[in-house]
Every structure is written in structure tokens, then in C-alpha cells.
C-alpha positions as CSV (number, residue, x, y, z in Angstrom):
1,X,37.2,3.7,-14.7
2,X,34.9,1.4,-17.2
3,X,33.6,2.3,-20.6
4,X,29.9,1.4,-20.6
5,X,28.2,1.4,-23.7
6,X,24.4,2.9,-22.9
7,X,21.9,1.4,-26.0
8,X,18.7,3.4,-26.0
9,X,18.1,7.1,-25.6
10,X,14.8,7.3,-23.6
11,X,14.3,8.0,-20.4
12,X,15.9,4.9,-19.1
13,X,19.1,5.1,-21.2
14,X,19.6,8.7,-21.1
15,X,19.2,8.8,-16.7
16,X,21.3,5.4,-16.4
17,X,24.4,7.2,-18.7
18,X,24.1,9.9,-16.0
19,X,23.6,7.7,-13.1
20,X,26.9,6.0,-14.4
21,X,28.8,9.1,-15.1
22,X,27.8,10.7,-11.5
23,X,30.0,7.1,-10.2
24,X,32.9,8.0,-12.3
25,X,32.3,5.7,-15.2
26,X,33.1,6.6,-19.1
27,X,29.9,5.9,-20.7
28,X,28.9,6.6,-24.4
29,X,25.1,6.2,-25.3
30,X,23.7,5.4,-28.4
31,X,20.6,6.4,-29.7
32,X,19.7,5.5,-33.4
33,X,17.0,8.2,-34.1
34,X,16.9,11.4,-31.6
35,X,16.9,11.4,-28.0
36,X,13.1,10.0,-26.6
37,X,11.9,9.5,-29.5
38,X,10.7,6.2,-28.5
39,X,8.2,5.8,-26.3
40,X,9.4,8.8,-23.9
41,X,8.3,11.5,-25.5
42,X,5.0,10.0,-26.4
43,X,4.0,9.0,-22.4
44,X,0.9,10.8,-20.8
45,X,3.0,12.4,-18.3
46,X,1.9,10.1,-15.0
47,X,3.8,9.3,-11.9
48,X,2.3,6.5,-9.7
49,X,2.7,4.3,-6.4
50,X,-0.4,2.9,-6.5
51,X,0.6,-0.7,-7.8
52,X,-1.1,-3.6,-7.1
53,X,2.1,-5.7,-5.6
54,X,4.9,-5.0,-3.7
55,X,7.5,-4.9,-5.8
56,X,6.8,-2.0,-8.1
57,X,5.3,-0.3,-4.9
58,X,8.1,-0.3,-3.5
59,X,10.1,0.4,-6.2
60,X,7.6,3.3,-7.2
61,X,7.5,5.0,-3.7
62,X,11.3,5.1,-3.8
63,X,11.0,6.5,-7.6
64,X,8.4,9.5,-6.4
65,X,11.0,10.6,-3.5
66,X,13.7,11.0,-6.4
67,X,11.3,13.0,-8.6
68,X,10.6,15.5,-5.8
69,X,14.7,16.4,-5.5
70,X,15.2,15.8,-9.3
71,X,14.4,19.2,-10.8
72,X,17.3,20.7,-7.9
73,X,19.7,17.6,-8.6
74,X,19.2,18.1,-12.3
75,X,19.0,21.8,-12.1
76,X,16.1,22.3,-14.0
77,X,12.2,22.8,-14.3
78,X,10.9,19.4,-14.9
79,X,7.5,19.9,-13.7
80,X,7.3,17.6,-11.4
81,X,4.0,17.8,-8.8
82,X,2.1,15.8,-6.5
83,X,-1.4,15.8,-8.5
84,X,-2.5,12.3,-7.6
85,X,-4.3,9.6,-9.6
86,X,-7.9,9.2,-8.5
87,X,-8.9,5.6,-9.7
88,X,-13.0,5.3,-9.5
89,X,-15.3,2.3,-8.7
90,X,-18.2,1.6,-10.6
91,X,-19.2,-1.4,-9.0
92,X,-19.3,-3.1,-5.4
93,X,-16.7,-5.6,-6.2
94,X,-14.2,-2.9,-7.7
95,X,-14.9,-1.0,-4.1
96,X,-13.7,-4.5,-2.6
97,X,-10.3,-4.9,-4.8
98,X,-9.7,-0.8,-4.1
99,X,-9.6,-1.4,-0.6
100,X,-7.3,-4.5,-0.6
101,X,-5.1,-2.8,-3.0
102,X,-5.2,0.6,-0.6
103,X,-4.2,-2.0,2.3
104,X,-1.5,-3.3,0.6
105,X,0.0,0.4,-0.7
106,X,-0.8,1.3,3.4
107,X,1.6,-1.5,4.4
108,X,4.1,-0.2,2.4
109,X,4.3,3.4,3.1
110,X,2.3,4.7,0.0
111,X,-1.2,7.0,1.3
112,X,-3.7,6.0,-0.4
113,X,-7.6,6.2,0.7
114,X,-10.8,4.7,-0.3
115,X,-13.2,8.5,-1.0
116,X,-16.2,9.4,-1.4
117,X,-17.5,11.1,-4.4
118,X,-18.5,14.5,-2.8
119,X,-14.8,14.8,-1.9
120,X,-14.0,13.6,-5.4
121,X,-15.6,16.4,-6.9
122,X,-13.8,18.8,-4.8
123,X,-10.2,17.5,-6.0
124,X,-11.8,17.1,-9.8
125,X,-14.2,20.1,-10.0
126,X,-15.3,18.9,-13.4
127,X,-15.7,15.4,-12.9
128,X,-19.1,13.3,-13.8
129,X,-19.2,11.7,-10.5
130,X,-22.7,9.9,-11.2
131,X,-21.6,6.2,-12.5
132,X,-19.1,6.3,-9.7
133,X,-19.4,4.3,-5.9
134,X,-15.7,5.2,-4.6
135,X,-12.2,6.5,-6.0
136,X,-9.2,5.0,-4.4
137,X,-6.9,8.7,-4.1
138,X,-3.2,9.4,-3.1
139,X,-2.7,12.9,-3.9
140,X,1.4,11.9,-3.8
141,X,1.0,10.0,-7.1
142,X,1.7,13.2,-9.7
143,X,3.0,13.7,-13.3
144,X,6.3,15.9,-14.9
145,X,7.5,16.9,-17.8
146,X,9.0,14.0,-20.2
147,X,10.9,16.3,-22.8
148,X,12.4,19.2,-19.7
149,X,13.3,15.4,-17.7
150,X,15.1,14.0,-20.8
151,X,16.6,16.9,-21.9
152,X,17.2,17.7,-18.1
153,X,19.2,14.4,-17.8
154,X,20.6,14.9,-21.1
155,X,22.4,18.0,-20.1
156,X,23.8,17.0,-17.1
157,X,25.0,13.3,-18.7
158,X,27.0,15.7,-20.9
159,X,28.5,17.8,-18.1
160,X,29.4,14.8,-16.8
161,X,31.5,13.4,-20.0
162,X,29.0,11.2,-21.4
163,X,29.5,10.7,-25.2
164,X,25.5,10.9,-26.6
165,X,25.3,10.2,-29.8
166,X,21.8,10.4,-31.6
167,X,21.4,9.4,-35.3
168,X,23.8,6.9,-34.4
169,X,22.0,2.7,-34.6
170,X,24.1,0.0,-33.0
171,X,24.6,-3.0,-35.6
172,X,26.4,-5.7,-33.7
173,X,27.5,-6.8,-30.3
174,X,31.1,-8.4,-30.4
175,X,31.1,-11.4,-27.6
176,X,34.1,-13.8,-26.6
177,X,32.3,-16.6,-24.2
178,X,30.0,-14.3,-21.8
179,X,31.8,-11.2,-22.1
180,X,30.7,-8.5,-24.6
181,X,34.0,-7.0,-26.0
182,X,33.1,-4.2,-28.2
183,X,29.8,-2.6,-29.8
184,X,29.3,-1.4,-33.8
185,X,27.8,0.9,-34.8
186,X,26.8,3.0,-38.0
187,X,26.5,7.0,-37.9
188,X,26.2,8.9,-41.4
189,X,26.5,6.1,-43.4
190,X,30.5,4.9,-41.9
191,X,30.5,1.6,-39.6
192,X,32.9,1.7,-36.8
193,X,33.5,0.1,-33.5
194,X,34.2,0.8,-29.8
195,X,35.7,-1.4,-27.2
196,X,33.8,-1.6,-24.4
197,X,33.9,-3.1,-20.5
198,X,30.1,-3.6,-19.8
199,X,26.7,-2.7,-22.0
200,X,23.4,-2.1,-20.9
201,X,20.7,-2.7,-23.1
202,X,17.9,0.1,-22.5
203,X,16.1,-0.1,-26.2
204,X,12.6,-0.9,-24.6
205,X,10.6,-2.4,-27.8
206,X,13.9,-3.0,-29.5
207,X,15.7,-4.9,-26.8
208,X,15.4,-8.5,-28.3
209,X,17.4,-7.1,-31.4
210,X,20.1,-6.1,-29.2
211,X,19.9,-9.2,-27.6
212,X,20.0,-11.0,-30.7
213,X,22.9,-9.4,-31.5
214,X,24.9,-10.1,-28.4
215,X,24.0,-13.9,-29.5
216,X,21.4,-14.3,-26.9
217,X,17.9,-15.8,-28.4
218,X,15.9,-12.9,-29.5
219,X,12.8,-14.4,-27.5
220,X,14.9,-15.0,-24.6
221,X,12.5,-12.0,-23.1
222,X,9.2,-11.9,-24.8
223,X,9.0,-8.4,-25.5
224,X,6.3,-7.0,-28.1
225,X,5.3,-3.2,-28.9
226,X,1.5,-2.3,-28.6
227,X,0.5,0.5,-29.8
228,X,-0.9,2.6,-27.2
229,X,-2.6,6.0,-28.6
230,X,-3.4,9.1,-27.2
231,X,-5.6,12.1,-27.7
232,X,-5.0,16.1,-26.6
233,X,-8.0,19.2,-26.4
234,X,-7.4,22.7,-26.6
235,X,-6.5,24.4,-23.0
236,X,-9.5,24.2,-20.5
237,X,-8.8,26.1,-17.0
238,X,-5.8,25.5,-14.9
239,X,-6.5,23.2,-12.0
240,X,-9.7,21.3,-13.4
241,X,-8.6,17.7,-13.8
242,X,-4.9,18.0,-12.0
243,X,-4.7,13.9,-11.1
244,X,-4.9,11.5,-13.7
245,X,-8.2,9.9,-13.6
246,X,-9.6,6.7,-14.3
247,X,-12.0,4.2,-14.0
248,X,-10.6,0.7,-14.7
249,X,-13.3,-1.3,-15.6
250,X,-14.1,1.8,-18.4
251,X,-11.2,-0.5,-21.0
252,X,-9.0,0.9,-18.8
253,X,-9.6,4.8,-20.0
254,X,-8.1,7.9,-18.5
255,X,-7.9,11.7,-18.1
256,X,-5.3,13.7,-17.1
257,X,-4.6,17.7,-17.1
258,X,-1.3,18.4,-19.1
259,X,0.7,20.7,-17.0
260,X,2.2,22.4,-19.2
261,X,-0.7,24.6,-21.2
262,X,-3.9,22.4,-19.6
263,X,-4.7,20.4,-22.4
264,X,-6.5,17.8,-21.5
265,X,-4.5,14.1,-23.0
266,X,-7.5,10.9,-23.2
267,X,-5.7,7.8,-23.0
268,X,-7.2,4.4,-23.0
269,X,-6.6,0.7,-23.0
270,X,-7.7,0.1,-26.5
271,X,-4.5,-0.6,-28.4
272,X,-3.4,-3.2,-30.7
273,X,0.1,-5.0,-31.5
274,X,2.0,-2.7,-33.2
275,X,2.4,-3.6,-37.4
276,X,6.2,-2.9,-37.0
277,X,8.7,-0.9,-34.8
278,X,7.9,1.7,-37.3
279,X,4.3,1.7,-37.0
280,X,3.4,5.3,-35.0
281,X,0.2,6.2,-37.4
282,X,-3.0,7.0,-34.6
283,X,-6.4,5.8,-35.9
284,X,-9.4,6.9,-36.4
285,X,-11.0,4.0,-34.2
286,X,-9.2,4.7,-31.1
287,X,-9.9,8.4,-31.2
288,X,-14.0,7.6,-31.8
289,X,-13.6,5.1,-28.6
290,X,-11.2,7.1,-26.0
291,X,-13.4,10.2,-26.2
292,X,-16.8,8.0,-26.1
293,X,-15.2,7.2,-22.5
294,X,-13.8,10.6,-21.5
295,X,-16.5,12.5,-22.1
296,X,-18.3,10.2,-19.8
297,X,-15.7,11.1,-17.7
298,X,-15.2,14.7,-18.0
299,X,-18.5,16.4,-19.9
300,X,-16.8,19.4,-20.6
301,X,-14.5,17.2,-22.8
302,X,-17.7,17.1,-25.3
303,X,-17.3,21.2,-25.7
304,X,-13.7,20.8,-26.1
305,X,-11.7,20.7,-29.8
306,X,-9.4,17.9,-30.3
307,X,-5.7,19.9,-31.0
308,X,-3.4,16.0,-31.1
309,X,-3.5,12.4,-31.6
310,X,-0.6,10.6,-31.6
311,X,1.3,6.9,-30.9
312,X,3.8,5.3,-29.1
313,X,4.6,2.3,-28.0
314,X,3.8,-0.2,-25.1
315,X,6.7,-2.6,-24.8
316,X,5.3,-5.1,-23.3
317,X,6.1,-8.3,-21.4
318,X,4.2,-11.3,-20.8
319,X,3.4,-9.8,-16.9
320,X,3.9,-6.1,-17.9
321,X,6.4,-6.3,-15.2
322,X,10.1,-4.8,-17.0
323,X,12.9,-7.1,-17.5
324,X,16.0,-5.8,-15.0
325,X,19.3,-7.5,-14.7
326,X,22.0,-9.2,-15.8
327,X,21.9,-11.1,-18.9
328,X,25.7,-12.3,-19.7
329,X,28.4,-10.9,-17.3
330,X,28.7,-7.6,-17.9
331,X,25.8,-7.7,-20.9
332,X,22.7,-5.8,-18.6
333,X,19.3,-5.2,-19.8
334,X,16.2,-2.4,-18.3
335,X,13.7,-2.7,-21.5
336,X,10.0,-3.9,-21.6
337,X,8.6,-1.8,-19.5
338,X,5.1,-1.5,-20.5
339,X,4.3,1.8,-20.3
340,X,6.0,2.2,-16.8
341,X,9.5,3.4,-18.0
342,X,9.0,7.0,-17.3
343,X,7.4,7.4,-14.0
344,X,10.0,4.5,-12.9
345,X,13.4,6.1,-14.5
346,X,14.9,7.5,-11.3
347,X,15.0,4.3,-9.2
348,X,15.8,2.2,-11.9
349,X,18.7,4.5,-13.4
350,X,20.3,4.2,-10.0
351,X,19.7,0.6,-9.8
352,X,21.2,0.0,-12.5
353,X,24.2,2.4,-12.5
354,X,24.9,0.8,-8.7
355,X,24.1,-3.0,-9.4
356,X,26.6,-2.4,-12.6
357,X,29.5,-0.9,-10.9
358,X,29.4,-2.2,-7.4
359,X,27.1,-5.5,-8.0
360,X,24.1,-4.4,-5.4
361,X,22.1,-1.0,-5.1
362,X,20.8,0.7,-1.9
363,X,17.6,1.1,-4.1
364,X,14.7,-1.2,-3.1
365,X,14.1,-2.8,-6.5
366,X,12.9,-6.2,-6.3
367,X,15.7,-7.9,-8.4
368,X,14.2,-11.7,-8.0
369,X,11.3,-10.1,-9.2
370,X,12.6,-8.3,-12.2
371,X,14.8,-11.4,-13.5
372,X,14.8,-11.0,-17.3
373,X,15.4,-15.3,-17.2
374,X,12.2,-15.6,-15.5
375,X,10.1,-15.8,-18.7
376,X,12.5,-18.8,-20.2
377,X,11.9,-20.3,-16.6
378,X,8.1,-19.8,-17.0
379,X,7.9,-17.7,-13.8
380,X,5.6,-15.2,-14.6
381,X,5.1,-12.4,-12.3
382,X,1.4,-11.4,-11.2
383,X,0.3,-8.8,-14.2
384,X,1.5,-5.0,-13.5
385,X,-0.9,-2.4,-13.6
386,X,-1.1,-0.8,-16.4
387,X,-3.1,3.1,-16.5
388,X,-0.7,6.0,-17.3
């Protein structure tokens, strides 16, 4: 048995310390405010396949089968469902790209379809379906709950032996050549230290501070928070917009049904680098500009009062693609994952748990593709896409 130090409580942090702990391992997480407070518990709930390379289609497809088994593995109601993402057309060309992106999701399993509008309006009874030519649909695509998964994850990690420790900020990463030797950290104002056998850095917008403090160079992966906003109505009818809906050449802007109380959350590519790591205050400006699109949209938005606003953070990479691997040799990282971290978490939690303990992983994530040295070899990736 190793002791594995887990820093980072989201989503990613919190499923790899279970991952670890179903293999046996000792593994104490550290998370320095609460549990998903980062850019978890501020997602807008969507699951997706529909990628526009093969890597994170892959990776994705693999991720949606472990969601449909992980409310029974976990042994709780995550609210998990297959309500699809609808992506619409407002232009010839974008018909074009939707139907060599739905070739390439084909090839690889995933069933998406070109549609036309009449059948649009059936899935999204509520839907403006005027400006639109074609919607690329996969009604597999869906969306869960990101506190009952955390918390869901959290539980079971626990069960498992898994020392979590919120409130708790790691402050230094002791290193003797390429091995990381111990962690310190500082809980209620007392400093202290752990020995440890391997550490994976899950911090998201924060990973380059860990990094810098296992002696690596802090821009060694290029990762910087945007702030990416959303906005919530009051409850409109059960079933009305179920898939997450968006029209990419509208900045980027989307709709999708909460499914918890049927608020609907507006989301939107209009975001900004972040001031600081501390900066969660929403704006005025986006909220005017993500409703001028989602009541374009959804109509019925315009009828509808505005109940939440609210920030989180994009961490983002140069390609949006996440940075996955091994960084020293037994130093990991699974940060930057621009706004894909949640929808992701299952495959990547047992990539990581298996790549960690037994050097390979029966999951199909594209490690080559992944490499967090590929930005210090200037290898960008082609750009992720990034809706929900």
C-alpha cells in the first residue's frame, strides 16, 4: 500500500481519492477551502460526447457509460440522465462543419444526427426555431447533479479510508531529485507535514502553484482562470428545455433545464481573465449580454424572473485540452481543464488512479494527447470545444 497525497477537492480530486482507495491505496486529500468549491460546484450541469476530435470523444463516450452506472456504484441519486445537447446551425457553412463533426462522433461510436427543425421543436417544445437551418442532436449527451456527485464520491472515498481534509491549504512540496517526499500543509493556523509515496496535483486553476512548489516552473503548463458566469430563472415546466442548447456562432451561448427544480441556467462564452484566483463577483455586463442571446433562444426566457448569477472559473489551457500525466516520477497532474472537468471526472479518475498504481489504464484516454510537456514542447493540440 502507497500513501497518495490527493491536492484539490473538486470533482477530479475528490473521484481520483476514491478511484485510489477502491485499488487499496492510503490516500489523504487536501482541499484548502470546502469540498467543490472551485469550479465544481459552479458548472452548468452538462455531460457531452460531442467533441470535435478524437481524443476527448473517445475519452467522453467512455466517461457517459460510467455516469449511467455511477449513481448504483456510488449508491446514490446523482441525477444523472440522457437529455442531449442540441447544437443549432444558423448558417450553411455551420450545417457543413455539423456534419463533418457528426461523421467523425459516427466513427467513433457516439450517435449523433444532423435534424431538422420540426423535429427540434418536438425535443425543445419551447424553442425559437426561426434563425435556425439544422441542430446536430445526440440525445445520449445528458447532465447530473454536481453537488449529490461530489458529495456522492465524497462519501464513499470516506468509507473507503480516505483522509479528506477541507479547510486544509497545502504550502510546500518536499522534493529529493524527481521524487516528491512529503507534502505541508497548514489547517487552523498549525503547519505540519506528511510523508508521502506519490502526489497528484488536481487544483485546476491553482495547479501551477503546486507545481511551483514541487520546484517545477510555474508556467511549465500555461494554465489561466477565466471567468465564466452564469445566470438562473425561476422554475418553468418540467421537460421544456431538457438538453442543453446552443447555437455556437451566438458567442458561444446556451440554455439548459436545471434538473433539479427546472430553472432555467443561461451560459455564454462572454468571459474575461479572471482579476485573481479570488475573483468570483458576476457582472452586470454579462448578465445584460447572456439573456440578450437566450431569449433569442428561448422567448419564454423574456417572461421569466432572474432568481441567480454567479462565477466560476474556466481553467484554461492554451488548446483547452486538460493537462494529464506525469510530471516528475511519482509527481502527477489532471488540472486545466477548461470547463470540461466535470462531465469528464469518471474516466479521468480511473485513469489516473490506474496509470498511478499500475503505470497504464484500460480507459481510452489519449495520453500522447494529454501530455502536460506538450506546451513547453510547443505541441499544441487542435482547440477543445468548449459549450457546457
Amino acid at each position: 500500500m502507497s500513501r497518495i497525497a490527493v491536492i484539490g477537492g473538486g470533482i477530479i480530486g475528490v473521484a481520483t481519492a476514491y478511484e485510489l482507495a477502491k485499488l487499496g491505496e492510503e490516500v489523504i486529500l487536501f482541499e484548502k477551502n470546502y469540498f467543490g468549491s472551485g469550479s465544481t460546484f459552479r458548472c452548468a450541469t452538462g455531460i457531452r460526447a460531442q467533441f470535435t476530435d478524437e481524443a476527448n470523444i473517445r475519452l467522453m463516450k467512455y466517461s457517459i457509460e460510467r455516469w449511467e452506472k455511477l449513481g448504483e456504484e456510488l449508491e446514490a441519486e446523482i441525477g444523472f440522465r440522457h437529455s442531449g445537447y442540441l447544437f443549432l446551425a444558423t448558417s450553411e457553412e455551420e450545417v457543413e462543419a455539423f456534419k463533418n463533426n457528426i461523421n467523425l462522433q459516427n466513427r467513433f461510436g457516439v450517435s449523433t444526427r444532423l435534424i431538422e427543425m420540426d423535429e427540434a421543436r418536438e425535443i425543445v417544445p419551447i424553442l425559437n426555431t426561426e434563425p435556425f437551418l439544422a441542430g446536430a442532436w445526440n440525445p445520449m449527451d445528458g447532465k447530473a447533479n454536481p453537488f449529490k456527485t461530489l458529495f456522492a464520491y465524497l462519501a464513499k472515498a470516506k468509507e473507503l479510508g480516505v483522509d479528506a481534509r477541507e479547510h486544509t491549504e497545502v504550502i510546500g512540496v518536499e522534493r529529493e531529485g524527481d521524487e516528491v517526499k512529503a507534502v505541508k500543509f497548514r489547517s487552523n493556523g498549525k503547519v505540519e507535514s506528511v510523508k508521502v509515496d506519490a502526489v497528484l496535483n488536481a487544483s485546476n486553476a491553482w495547479a501551477p502553484l503546486i507545481n511551483e512548489m514541487a520546484g517545477l516552473k510555474k508556467d511549465l503548463i500555461p494554465i489561466t482562470p477565466y471567468k465564466h458566469q452564469l445566470v438562473k430563472t425561476e422554475p418553468l415546466k418540467e421537460g421544456q428545455v431538457e438538453p442543453l442548447v446552443c447555437p455556437p456562432s451566438w458567442n458561444d451561448s446556451y440554455v439548459i433545464q436545471d434538473g433539479e427544480d427546472g430553472g432555467i441556467i443561461c451560459g455564454s462564452g462572454i468571459e474575461h481573465e479572471a482579476k485573481s484566483l479570488d475573483d468570483y463577483e458576476p457582472t452586470y455586463n454579462f448578465l445584460r449580454g447572456v439573456l440578450r442571446y437566450a431569449v433569442k433562444i428561448i422567448p419564454a426566457i423574456r417572461h421569466a424572473h432572474i432568481v441567480r448569477q454567479w462565477a466560476g472559473f474556466y481553467a484554461k489551457t492554451p488548446d483547452k485540452n486538460p493537462a494529464i500525466g506525469r510530471l516528475l516520477d511519482n509527481f502527477y497532474i489532471a488540472a486545466g481543464f477548461s470547463g470540461h472537468g466535470f462531465m469528464m471526472a469518471p474516466a479521468v479518475a480511473q485513469a489516473m488512479a490506474e496509470f498511478m498504481t499500475k503505470g497504464k489504464s484500460k480507459v481510452p484516454l489519449d495520453w500522447e494527447w494529454y501530455d502536460p510537456y506538450r506546451f513547453e514542447r510547443g505541441e499544441l493540440r487542435s482547440s477543445a470545444f468548449q459549450i457546457g
